[in-house]
C-alpha positions as CSV (number, residue, x, y, z in Angstrom):
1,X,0.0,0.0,0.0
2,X,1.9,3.6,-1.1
3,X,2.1,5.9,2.2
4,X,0.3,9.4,1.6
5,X,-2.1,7.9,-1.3
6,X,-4.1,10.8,-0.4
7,X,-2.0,13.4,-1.5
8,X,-3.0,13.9,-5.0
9,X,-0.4,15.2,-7.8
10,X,-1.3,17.1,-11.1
11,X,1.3,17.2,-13.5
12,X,0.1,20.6,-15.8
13,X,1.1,21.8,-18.9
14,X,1.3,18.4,-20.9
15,X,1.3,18.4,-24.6
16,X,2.9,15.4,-26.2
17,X,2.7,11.5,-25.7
18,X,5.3,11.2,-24.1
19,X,4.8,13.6,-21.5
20,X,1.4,11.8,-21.2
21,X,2.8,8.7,-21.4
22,X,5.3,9.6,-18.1
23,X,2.7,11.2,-16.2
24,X,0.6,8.5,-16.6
25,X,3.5,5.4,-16.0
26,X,4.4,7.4,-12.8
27,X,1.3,6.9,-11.5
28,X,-0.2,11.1,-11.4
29,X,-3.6,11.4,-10.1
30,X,-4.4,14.1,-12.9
31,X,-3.7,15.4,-16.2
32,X,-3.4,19.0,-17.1
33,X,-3.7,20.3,-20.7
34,X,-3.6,24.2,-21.1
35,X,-6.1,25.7,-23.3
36,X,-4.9,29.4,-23.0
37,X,-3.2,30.7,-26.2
38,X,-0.3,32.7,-25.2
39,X,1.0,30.0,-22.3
40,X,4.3,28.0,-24.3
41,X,2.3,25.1,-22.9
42,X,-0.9,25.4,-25.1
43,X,-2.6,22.6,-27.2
44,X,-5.2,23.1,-29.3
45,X,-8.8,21.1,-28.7
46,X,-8.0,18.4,-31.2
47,X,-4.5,17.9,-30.1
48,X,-5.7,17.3,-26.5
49,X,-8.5,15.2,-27.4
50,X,-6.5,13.3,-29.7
51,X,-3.9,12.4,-26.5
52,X,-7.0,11.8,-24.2
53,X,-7.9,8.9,-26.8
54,X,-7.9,5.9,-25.0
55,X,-7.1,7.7,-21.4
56,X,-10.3,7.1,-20.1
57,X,-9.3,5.2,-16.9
58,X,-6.9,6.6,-15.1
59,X,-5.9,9.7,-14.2
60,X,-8.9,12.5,-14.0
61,X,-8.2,15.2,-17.3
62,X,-8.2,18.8,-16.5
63,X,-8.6,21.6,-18.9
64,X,-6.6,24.9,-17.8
65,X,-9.0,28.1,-18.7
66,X,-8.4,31.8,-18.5
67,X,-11.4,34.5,-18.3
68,X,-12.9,31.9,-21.2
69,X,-16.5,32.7,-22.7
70,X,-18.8,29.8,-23.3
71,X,-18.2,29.4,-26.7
72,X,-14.6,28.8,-26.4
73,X,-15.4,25.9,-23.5
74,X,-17.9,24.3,-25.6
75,X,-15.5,24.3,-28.5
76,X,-12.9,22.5,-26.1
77,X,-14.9,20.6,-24.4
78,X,-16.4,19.0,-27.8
79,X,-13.2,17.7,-29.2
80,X,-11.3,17.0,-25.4
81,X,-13.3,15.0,-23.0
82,X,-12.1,16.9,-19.5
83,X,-13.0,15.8,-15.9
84,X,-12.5,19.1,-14.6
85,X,-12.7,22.6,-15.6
86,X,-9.6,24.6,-14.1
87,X,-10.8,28.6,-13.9
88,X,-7.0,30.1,-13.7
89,X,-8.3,33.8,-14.3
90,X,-10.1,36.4,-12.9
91,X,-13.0,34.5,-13.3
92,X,-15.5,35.7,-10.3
93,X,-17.5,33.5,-7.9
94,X,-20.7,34.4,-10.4
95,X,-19.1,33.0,-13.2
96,X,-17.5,29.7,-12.0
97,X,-21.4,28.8,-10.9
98,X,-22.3,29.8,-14.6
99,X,-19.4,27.6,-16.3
100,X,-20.1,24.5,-13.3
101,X,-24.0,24.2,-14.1
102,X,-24.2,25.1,-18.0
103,X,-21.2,22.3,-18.3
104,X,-21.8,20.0,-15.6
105,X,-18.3,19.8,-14.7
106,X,-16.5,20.3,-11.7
107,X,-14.8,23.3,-11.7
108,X,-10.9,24.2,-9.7
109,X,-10.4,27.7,-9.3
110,X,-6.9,29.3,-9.3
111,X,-6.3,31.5,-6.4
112,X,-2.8,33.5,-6.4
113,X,-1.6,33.9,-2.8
114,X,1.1,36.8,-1.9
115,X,0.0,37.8,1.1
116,X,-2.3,35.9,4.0
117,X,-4.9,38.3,2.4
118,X,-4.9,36.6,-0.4
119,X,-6.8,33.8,1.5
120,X,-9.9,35.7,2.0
121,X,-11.2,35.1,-1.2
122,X,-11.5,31.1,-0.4
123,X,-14.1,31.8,1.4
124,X,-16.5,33.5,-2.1
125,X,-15.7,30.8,-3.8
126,X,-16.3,27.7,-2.0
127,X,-20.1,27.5,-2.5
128,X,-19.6,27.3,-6.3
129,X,-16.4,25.2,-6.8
130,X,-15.0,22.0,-6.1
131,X,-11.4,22.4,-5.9
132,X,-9.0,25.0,-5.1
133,X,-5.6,25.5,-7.0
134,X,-3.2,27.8,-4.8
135,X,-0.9,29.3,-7.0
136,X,2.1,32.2,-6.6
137,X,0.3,35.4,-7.2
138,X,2.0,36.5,-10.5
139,X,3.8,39.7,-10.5
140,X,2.2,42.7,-11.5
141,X,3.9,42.7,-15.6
142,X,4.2,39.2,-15.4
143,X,2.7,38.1,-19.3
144,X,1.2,34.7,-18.1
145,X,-1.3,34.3,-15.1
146,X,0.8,31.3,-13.9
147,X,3.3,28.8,-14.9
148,X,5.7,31.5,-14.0
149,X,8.1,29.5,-11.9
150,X,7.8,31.0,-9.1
151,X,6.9,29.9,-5.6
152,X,4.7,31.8,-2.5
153,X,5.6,31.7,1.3
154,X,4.4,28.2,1.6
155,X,4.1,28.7,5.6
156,X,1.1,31.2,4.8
157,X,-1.2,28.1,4.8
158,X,0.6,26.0,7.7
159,X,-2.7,25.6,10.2
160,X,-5.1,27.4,7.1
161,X,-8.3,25.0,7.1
162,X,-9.0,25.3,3.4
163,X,-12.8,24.8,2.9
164,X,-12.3,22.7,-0.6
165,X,-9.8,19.9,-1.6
166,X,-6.9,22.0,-2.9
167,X,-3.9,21.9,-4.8
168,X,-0.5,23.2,-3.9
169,X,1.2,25.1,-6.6
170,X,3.9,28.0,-7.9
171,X,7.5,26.9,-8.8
172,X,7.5,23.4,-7.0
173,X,10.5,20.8,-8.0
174,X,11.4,17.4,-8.0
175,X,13.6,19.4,-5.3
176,X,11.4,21.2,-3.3
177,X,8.1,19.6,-3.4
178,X,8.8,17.6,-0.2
179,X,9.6,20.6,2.0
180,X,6.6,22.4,0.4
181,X,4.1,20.1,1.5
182,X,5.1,19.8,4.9
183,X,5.0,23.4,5.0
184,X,1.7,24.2,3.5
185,X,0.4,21.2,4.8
186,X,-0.7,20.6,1.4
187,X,-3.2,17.6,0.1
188,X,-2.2,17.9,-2.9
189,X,0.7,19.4,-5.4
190,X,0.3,20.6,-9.1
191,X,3.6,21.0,-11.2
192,X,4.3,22.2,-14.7
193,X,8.0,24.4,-15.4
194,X,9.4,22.0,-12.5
195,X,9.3,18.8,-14.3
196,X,10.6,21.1,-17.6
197,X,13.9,20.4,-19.6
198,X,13.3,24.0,-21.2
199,X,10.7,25.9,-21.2
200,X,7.7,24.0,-22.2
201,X,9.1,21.1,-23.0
202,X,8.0,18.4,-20.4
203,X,11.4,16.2,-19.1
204,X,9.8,12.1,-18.2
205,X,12.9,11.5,-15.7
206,X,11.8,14.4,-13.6
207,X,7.7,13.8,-13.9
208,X,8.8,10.6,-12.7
209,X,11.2,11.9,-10.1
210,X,8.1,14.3,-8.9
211,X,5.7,11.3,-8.6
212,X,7.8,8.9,-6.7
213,X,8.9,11.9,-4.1
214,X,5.6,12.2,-3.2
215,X,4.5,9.2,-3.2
216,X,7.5,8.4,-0.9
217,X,6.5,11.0,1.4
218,X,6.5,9.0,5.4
219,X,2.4,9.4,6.9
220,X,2.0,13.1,8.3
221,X,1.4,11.9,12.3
């Protein structure tokens, strides 16, 4: 029986077989697949639908979104069969309820944390969404809303009851993810430019190298 089975790991930002492939062999609890154009993670629709062929057991799909309208979603969501709905925007509590009823999907919404502030807005969002992603706040010019390499002051959540199952995120490693969960007291971990050979481009040795340090992670007492 693995120790810590509980603590879920996403591996984002996949684009390529074998990157799937990896993620999948190592044994990650979910798939990410960025649909927001300027990220140098992005597939189109097709191309994600066409690596989702044949994934239906497994590991639960997730579709990364930013400020999306309707029509975009529907286009996605009609060529890539997602399990979840990843809101990693400005999206506000109003509109995650919109997007989780009209699609019947669960919906994870993005929350960048700077400050212990930053946690107030958990508590708008709960009644409308299932998951929580907690993500480095990006820096004011930063280009991309995540992805950005950077982590947050993990020890912000240490003791934080988070009213949703929740996801750890924001420049975690093969290298620091240990440390990081221990810290945040974190259920779960999400990783993208971590488990990167260059920018983009996922690396299988260290998707594999994130998996296993997790899942090799002693029982929290």
């Amino acid at each position: 029986m693995p120790l810590h089975h509980h603590l879920h790991v996403k591996i984002c930002g996949l684009k390529d077989a074998v990157a799937v492939n990896a993620a999948v062999a190592a044994g990650a609890d979910m798939l990410g697949f960025v649909f927001f154009p300027a990220s140098p993670r992005a597939v189109a629709p097709a191309q994600a639908g066409a690596l989702l062929a044949g994934l239906r057991s497994g590991p639960l799909c997730v579709g990364l979104f930013v400020d999306a309208d309707d029509a975009q979603l529907a286009e996605t969501l009609a060529a890539a069969p997602l399990d979840i709905l990843q809101l990693h925007g400005s999206e506000s509590p109003a509109r995650c309820a919109e997007i989780r009823a009209r699609f019947g999907l669960p919906v994870m919404k993005a929350i960048g944390i700077a400050t212990r502030a930053d946690l107030d807005a958990l508590a708008d969002y709960a009644p409308v969404v299932d998951r929580f992603l907690l993500d480095a706040k990006p820096a004011p010019d930063a280009p991309l809303p995540g992805g950005n390499a950077h982590p947050f002051e993990w020890s912000l959540l240490a003791g934080v009851t988070v009213p949703r199952p929740w996801l750890l995120a924001g420049g975690l490693t093969p290298h620091n993810v240990k440390r990081a969960i221990l810290a945040a007291g974190a259920p779960g971990v999400d990783v993208s430019s971590g488990v990167e050979r260059e920018r983009g481009v996922k690396d299988a040795g260290l998707i594999r190298a994130f998996v296993s340090t997790v899942r090799d992670m002693p029982d929290a007492p």
